[in-house]
C-alpha positions, 0 to 999 in steps of 0.5 A, a space after each residue: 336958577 341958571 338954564 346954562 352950566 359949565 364946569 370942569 377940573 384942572 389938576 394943580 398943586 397951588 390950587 388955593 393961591 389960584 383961586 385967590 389969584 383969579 378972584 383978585 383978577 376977576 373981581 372988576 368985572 364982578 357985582 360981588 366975590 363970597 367966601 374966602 379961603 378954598 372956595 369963592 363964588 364971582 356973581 355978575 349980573 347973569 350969572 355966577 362962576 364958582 372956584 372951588 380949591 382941594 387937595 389935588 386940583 382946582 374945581 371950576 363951574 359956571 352958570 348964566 342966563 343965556 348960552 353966550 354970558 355962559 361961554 363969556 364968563 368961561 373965557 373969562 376965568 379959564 384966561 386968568 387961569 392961564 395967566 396965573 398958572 405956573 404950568 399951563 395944561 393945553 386945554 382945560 375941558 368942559 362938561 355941561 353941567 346939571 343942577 349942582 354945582 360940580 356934580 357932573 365933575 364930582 362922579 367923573 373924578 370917583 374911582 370906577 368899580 375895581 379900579 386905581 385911577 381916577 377918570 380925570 388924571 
């Protein structure tokens, strides 16, 4: 649906209050916010920006129409980010994304073949 996706992980002990805090401040640019609880879906006119809490971080991934609402709804959410986050990382990386939502991110975080750590932390 969406010809450009964004996505990406930031490592955060409050991450349900970040998402609740971020749709609250995004939600006057917004056409529509849906769900409730650990995951919120922001739909704007071009596209969409979905916020996704769990135990250890907070997943983020952002689709659009065109290259530049993509990075415009990036700046957008990664700001309130900022703003709302207790302990700001320096930057929060982006991976393109492909299809489904959080795809890319999801095999990213798995543990690699005999090892401990996940790739992300």
């Amino acid at each position: 649906m969406y010809k450009h996706a964004v996505e990406s992980y930031v490592c955060v002990s409050n991450s349900r209050r970040l998402v609740d805090e971020v749709a609250a401040r995004t939600a006057e640019l917004c056409q529509a916010v849906a769900g409730d609880g650990a995951e919120r879906a922001l739909m704007f006119e071009e596209g969409k920006a979905i916020m996704k809490a769990t135990k250890d971080g907070l997943l983020l991934w952002i689709g659009a129409r065109s290259r530049l609402m993509c990075h415009s709804l990036q700046v957008a959410i990664e700001s309130n980010l900022f703003l709302v986050m207790p302990q700001r990382p320096a930057e929060i990386p982006w991976y393109p994304g492909e299809g489904t939502p959080f795809a890319v991110i999801e095999r990213l975080l798995e543990k690699p073949q005999g090892s401990t750590t996940r790739v992300l932390r």
